[in-house]
Kinemage of the C-alpha trace (Angstrom):
@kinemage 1
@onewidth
@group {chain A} dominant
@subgroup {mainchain}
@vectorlist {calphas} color= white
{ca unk a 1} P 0.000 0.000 0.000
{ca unk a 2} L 1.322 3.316 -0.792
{ca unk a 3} L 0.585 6.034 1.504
{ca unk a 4} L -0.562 9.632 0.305
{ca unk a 5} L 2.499 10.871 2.617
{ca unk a 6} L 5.267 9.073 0.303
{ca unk a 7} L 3.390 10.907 -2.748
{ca unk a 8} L 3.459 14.131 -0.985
{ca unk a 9} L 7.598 13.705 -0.084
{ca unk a 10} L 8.175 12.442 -3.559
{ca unk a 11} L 6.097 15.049 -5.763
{ca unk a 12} L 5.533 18.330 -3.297
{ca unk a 13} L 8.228 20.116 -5.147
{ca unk a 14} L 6.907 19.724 -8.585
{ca unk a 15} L 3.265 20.450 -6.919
{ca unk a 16} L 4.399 23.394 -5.585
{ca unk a 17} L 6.356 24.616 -8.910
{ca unk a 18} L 2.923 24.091 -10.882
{ca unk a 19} L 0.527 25.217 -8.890
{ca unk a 20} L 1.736 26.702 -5.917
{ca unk a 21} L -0.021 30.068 -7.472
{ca unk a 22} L -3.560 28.040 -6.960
{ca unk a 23} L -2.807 27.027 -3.678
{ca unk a 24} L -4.795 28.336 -0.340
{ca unk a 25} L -3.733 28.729 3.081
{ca unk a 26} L -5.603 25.592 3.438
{ca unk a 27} L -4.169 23.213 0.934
{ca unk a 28} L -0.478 23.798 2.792
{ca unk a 29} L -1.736 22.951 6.110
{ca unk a 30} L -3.272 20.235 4.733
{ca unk a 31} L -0.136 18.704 2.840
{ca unk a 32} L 2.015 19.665 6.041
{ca unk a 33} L -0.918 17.568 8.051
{ca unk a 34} L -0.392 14.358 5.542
{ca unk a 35} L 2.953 14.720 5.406
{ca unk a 36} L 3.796 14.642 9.165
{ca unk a 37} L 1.061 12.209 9.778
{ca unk a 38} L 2.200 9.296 12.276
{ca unk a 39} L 5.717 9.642 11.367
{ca unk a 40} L 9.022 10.819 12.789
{ca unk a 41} L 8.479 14.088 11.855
{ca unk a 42} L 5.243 14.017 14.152
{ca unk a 43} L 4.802 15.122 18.067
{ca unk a 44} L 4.272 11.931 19.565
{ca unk a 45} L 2.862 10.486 23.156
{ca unk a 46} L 4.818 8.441 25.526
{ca unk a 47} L 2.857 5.574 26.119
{ca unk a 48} L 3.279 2.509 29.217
{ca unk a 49} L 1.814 -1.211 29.325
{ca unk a 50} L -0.282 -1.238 32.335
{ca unk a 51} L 0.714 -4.999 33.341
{ca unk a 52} L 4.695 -5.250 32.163
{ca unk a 53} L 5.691 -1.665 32.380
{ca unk a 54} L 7.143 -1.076 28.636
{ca unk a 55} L 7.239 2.615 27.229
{ca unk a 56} L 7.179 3.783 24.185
{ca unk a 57} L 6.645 6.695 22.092
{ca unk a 58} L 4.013 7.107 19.597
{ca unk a 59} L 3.606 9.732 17.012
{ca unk a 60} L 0.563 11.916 16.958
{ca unk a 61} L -1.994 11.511 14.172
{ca unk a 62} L -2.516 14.790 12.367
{ca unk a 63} L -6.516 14.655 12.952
{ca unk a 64} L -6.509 16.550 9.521
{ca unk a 65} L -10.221 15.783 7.862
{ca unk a 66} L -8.475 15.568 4.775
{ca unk a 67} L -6.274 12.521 5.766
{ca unk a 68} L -7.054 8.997 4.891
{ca unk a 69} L -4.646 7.630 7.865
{ca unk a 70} L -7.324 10.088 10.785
{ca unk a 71} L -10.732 10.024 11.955
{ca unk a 72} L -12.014 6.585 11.594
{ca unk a 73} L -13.283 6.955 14.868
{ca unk a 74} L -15.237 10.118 14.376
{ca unk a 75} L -16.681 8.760 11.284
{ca unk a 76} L -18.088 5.701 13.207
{ca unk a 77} L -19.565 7.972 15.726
{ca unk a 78} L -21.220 10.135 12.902
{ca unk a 79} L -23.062 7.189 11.094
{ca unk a 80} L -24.165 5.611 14.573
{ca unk a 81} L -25.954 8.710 15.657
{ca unk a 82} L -27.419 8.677 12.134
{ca unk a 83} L -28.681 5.077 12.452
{ca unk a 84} L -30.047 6.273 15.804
{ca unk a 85} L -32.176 8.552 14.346
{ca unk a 86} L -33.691 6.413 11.111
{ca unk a 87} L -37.689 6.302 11.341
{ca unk a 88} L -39.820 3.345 10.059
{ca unk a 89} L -40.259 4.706 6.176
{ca unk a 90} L -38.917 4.283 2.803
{ca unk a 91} L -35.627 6.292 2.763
{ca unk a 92} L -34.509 8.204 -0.433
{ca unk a 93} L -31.053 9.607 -1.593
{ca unk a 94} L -31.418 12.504 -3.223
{ca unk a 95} L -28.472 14.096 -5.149
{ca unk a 96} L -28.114 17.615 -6.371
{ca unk a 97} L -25.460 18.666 -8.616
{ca unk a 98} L -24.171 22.271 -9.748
{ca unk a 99} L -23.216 22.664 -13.339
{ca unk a 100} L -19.949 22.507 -14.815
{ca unk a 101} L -20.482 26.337 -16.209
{ca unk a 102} L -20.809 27.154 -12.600
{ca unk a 103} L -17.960 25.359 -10.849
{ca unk a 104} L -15.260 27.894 -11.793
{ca unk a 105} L -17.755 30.445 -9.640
{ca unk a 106} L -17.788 27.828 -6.868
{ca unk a 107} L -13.861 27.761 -6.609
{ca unk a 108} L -13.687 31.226 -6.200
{ca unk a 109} L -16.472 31.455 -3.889
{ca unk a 110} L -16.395 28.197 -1.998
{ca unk a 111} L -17.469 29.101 1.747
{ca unk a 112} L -20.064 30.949 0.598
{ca unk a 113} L -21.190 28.590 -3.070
{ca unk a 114} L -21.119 25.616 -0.901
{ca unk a 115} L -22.990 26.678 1.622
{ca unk a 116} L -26.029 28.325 -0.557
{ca unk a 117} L -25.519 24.684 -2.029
{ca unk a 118} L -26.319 22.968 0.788
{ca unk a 119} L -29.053 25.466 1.885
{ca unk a 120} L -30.861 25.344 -1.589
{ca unk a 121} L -31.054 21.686 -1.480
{ca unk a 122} L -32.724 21.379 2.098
{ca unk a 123} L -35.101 24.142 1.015
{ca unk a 124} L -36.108 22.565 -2.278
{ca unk a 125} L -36.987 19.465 -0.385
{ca unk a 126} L -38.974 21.112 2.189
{ca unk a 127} L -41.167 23.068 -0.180
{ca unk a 128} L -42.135 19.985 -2.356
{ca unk a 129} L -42.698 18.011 1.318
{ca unk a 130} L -44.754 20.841 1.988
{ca unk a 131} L -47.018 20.852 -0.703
{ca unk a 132} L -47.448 16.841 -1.310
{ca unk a 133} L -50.513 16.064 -0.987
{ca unk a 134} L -49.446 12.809 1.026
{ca unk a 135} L -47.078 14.518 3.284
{ca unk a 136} L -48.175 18.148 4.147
{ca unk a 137} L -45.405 18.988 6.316
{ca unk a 138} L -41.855 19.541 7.169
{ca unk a 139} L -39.800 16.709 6.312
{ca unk a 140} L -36.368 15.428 7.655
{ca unk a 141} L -32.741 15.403 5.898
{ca unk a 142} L -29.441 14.060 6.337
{ca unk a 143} L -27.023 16.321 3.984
{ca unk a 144} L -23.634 15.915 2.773
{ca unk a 145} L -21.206 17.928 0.511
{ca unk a 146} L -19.183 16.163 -2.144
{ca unk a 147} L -16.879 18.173 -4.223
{ca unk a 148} L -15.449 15.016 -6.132
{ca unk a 149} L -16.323 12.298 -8.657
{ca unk a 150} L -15.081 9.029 -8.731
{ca unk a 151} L -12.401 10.266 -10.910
{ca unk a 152} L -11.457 12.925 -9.140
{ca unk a 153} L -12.721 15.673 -11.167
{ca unk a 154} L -13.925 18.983 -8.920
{ca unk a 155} L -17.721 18.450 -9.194
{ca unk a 156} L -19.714 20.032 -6.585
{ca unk a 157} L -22.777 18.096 -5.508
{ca unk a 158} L -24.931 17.565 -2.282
{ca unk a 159} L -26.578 14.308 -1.028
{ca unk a 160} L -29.833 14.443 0.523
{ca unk a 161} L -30.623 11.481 2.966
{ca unk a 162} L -34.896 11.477 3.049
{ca unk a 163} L -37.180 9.695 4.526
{ca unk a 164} L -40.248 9.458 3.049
{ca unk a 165} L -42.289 10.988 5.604
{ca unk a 166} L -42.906 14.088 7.283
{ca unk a 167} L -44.759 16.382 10.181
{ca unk a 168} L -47.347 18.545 10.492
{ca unk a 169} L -46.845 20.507 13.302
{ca unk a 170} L -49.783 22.475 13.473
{ca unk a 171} L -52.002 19.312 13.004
{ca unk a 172} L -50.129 16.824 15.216
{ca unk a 173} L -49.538 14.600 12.218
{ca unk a 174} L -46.824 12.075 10.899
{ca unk a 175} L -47.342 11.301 7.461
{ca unk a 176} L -45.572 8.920 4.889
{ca unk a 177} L -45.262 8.144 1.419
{ca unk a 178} L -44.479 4.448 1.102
{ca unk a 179} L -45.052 2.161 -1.536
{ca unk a 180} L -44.363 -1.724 -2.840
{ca unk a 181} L -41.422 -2.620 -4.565
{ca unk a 182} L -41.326 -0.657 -7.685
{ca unk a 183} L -43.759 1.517 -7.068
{ca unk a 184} L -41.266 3.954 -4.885
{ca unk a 185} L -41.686 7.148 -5.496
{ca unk a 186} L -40.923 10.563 -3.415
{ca unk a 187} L -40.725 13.356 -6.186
{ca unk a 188} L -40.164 14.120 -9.444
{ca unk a 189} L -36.678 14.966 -9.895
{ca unk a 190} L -37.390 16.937 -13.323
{ca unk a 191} L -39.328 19.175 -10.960
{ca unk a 192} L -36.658 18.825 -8.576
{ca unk a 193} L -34.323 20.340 -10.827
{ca unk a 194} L -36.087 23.477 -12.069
{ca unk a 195} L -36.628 24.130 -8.485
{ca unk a 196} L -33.582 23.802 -7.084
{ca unk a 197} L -31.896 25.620 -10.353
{ca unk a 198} L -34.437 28.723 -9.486
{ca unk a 199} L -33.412 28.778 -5.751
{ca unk a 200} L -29.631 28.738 -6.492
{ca unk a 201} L -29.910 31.413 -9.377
{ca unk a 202} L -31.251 33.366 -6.418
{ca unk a 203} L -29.164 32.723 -3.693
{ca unk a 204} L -26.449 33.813 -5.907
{ca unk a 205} L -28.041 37.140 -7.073
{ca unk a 206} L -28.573 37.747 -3.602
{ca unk a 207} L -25.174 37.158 -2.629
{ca unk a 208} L -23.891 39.581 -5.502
{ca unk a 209} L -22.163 36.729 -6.705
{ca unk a 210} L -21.490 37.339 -10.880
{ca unk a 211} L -23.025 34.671 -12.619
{ca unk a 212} L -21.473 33.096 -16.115
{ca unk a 213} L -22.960 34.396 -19.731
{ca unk a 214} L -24.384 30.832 -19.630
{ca unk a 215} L -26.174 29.164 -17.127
{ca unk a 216} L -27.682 25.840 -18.344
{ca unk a 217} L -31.662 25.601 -18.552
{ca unk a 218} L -31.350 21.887 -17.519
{ca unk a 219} L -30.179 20.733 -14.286
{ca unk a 220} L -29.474 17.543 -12.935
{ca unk a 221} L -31.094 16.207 -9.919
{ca unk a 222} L -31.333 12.317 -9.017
{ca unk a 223} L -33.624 11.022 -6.587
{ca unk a 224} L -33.175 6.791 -5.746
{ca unk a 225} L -34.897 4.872 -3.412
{ca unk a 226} L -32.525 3.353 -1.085
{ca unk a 227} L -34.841 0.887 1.053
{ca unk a 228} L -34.311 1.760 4.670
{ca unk a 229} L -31.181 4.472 4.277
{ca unk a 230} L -28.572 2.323 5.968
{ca unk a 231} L -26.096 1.644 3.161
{ca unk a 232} L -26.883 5.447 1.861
{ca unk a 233} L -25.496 6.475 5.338
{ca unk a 234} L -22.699 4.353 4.865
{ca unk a 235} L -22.060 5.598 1.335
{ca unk a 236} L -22.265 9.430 3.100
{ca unk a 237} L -20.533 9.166 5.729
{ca unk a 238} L -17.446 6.917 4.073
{ca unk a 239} L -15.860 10.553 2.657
{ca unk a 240} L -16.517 12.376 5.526
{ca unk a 241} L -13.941 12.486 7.517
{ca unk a 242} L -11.083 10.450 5.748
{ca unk a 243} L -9.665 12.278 2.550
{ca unk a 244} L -11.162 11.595 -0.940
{ca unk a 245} L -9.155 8.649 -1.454
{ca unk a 246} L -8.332 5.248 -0.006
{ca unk a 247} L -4.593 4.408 -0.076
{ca unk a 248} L -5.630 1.360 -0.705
{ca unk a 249} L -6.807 2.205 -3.578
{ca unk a 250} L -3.145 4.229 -5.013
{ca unk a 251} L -1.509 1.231 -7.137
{ca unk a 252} L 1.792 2.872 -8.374
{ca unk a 253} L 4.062 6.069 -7.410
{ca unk a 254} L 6.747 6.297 -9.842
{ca unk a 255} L 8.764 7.275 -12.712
{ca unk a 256} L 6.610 11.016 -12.467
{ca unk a 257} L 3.133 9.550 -12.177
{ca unk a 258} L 0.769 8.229 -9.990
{ca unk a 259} L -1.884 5.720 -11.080
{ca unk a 260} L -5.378 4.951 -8.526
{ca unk a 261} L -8.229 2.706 -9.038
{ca unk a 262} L -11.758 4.173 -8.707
{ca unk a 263} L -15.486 2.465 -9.391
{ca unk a 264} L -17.101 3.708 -12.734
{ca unk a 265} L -20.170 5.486 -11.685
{ca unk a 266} L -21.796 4.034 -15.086
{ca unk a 267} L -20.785 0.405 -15.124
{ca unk a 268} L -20.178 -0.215 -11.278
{ca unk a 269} L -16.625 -2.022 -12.846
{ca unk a 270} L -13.293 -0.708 -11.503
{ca unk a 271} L -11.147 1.731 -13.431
{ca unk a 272} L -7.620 3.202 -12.947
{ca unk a 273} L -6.700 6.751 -13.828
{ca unk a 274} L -3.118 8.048 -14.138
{ca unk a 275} L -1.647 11.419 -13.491
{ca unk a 276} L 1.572 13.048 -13.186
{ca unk a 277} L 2.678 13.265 -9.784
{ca unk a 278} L 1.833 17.259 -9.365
{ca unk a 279} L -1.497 16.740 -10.761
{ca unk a 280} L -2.474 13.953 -8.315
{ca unk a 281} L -1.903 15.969 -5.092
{ca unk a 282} L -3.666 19.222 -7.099
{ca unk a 283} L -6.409 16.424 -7.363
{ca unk a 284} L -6.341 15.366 -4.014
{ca unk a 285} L -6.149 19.227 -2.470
{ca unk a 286} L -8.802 20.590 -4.816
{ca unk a 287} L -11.192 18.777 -2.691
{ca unk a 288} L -9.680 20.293 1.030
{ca unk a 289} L -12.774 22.597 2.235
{ca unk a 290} L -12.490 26.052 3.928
{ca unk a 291} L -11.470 25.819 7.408
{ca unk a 292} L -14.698 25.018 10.185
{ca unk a 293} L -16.688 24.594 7.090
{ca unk a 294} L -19.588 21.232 8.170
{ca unk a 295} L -19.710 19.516 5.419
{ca unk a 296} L -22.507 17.464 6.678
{ca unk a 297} L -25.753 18.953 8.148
{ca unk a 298} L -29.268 17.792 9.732
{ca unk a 299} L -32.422 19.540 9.208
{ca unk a 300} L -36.259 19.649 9.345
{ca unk a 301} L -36.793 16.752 12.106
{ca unk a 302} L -33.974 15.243 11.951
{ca unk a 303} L -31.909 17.815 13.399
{ca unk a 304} L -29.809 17.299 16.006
{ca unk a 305} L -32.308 19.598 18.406
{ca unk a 306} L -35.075 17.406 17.880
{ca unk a 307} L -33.877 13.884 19.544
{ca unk a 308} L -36.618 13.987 21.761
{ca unk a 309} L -39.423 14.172 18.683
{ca unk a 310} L -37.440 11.524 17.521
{ca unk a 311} L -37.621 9.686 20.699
{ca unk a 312} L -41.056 9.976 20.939
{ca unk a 313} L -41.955 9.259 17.175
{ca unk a 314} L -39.697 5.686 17.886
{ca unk a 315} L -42.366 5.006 21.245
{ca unk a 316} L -45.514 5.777 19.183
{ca unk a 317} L -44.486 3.859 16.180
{ca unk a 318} L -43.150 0.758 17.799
{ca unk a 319} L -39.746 1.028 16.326
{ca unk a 320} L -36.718 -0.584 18.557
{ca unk a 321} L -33.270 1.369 17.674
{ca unk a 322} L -30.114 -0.344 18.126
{ca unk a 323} L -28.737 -0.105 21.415
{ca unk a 324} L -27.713 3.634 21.878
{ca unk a 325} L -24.050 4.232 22.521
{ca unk a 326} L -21.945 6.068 25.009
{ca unk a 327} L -22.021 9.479 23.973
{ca unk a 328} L -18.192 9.479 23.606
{ca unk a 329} L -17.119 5.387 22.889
{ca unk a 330} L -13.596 5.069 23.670
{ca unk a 331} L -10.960 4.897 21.289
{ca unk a 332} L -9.232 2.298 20.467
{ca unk a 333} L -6.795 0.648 23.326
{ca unk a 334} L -3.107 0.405 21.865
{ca unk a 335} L -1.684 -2.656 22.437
{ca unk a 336} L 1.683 -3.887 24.246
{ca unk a 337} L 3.599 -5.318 21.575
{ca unk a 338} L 5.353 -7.665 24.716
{ca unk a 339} L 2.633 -8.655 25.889
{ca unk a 340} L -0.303 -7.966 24.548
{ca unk a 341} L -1.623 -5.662 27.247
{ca unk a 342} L -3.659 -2.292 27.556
{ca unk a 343} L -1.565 1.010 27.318
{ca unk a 344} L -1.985 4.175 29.055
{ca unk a 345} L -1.220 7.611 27.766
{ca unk a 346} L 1.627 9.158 30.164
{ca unk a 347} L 2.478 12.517 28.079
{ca unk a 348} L 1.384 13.742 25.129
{ca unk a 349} L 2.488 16.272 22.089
{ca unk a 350} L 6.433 15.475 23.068
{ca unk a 351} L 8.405 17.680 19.935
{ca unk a 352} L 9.454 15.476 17.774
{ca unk a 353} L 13.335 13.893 18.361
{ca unk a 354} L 15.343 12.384 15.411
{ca unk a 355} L 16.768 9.949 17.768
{ca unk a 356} L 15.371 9.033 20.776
{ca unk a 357} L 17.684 7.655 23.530
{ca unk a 358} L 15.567 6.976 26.140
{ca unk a 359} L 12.800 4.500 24.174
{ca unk a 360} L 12.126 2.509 21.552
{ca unk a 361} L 9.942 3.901 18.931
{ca unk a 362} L 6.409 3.212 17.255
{ca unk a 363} L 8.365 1.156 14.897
{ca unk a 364} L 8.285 -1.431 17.179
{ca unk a 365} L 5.125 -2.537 16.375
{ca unk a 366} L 2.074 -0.531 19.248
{ca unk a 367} L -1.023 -1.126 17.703
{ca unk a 368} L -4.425 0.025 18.413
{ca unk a 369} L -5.589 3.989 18.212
């Protein structure tokens, strides 16, 4: 397996040289994050075995949400407090996508595209829930910002997590819009698309954001069942946190070039793609969002302020959740490599040392964290 950190050491320079004129604030703490990741040139913690006594020292992950090697854990706790919150309905994953002639505007704007984005989505959902005549009421969402394709490729789009159902407040109602087998149906998603194309013209103007000479009359918007949103939440919440890329899924680093393996969103077959080395990690930081920006957001009753509706709607319709889990799990234990034992955290963020006297280091084999 070749790790995104050897790519960075072997091509930075030629990144840099190409498109250092490109690259944000952002993009160099993030390569300096993946660089330093779990590696000498990393603070690191001095751990001890709490039956035989060894210490070692550890390196520090970087935590950096752009990482593939870093929050594993948090992603886990993400899509449990999802499942937590799935009500008895169909589920449906809706996707919206921005244009190509308006991605150029969305680079230069990105805080502020990507949120109106997000924003426009929810609120196209909640007017059509609002005016089904099956649901007549505010509806729920579980939203997520992708700025990739398979490939790669900048392409801004937002997932919508729905359930089919919604609540009418004023009424005391829960509503839902199932149906057998085939027969699965939430909205249109040409109506979707005008919609949604409509509100983000607007948002825009309002934001005094210039628009292109041409904006496309036709939109895309897909809309999928996806049974009872499990594997959709899996699907979300599998980018969220760890990079764009498994390093799994890098094959070669060499002679200039770098060549991954991705899923054809067509034919479901795998693909590989190559780049030059430069253009790889342009790839890979193209897709680094603006610092504190949540790239994943509840709304209508699935918010995170409305567990206890959620709680209650779970009582009245007989649904048993999973058991519910600590509100922080632990991490990980790291493991003795003597003996096998627990090991417990003495000091942490030590500077890094290019030799250390005193220790052996994580090359000796701790696992766990």
């Amino acid at each position: 397996m070749i790790r995104v950190a050897t790519v960075i050491e072997t091509f930075e320079a030629e990144l840099l040289a190409q498109y250092g004129d490109r690259l944000l604030p952002g993009h160099h703490r993030a390569l300096a994050a993946m660089r330093a990741c779990r590696s000498a040139l990393s603070p690191r913690m001095q751990v001890q075995c709490e039956d035989c006594a060894e210490q070692r020292f550890v390196p520090h992950s970087c935590g950096h949400r752009a990482c593939p090697h870093c929050q594993h854990h948090e992603s886990q706790q993400w899509l449990e407090r999802q499942l937590q919150r799935r009500v008895p309905t169909d589920y449906f994953l809706l996707t919206f996508t921005l244009p190509a002639e308006l991605r150029t505007l969305a680079w230069q704007h990105q805080r502020t595209v990507y949120g109106l984005l997000l924003q426009c989505s929810w609120d196209t959902v909640d007017t059509f829930s609002r005016n089904d005549p099956r649901l007549q009421g505010t509806p729920g969402a579980i939203a997520v910002l992708h700025t990739h394709s398979r490939r790669l490729d900048y392409h801004p789009h937002v997932h919508l997590a729905v359930p089919a159902a919604a609540i009418d407040a004023k009424n005391r109602r829960w509503r839902t819009k199932n149906g057998p087998g085939r027969s699965r149906y939430l909205f249109s998603h040409k109506a979707l698309a005008k919609v949604f194309r409509a509100k983000v013209l607007h948002a825009l103007a309002q934001a005094s954001l210039p628009l292109p000479q041409t904006v496309p009359k036709q939109w895309v918007v897909d809309c999928t069942a996806v049974g009872s949103g499990e594997k959709a939440l899996v699907y979300l919440g599998r980018y969220l946190y760890r990079g764009v890329i498994q390093e799994k899924d890098i094959l070669t680093c060499g002679d200039g070039q770098v060549t991954f393996r991705y899923q054809d969103s067509k034919t479901r077959k795998p693909r590989t793609r190559t780049l030059s080395g430069a253009a790889f990690l342009w790839h890979l930081l193209r897709h680094v969002l603006p610092k504190g920006f949540r790239r994943a957001r509840n709304y209508g009753f699935l918010h995170p302020n409305r567990k206890r509706l959620i709680q209650l709607l779970q009582v009245l319709l007989k649904v048993r959740p999973a058991p519910i889990p600590a509100p922080v799990r632990p991490r990980p234990l790291l493991t003795c490599p003597c003996c096998g034992g627990a090991m417990k955290v003495l000091h942490t963020r030590i500077p890094p040392r290019p030799v250390d006297t005193r220790a052996p280091d994580v090359g000796a084999g701790v696992t766990g964290m």
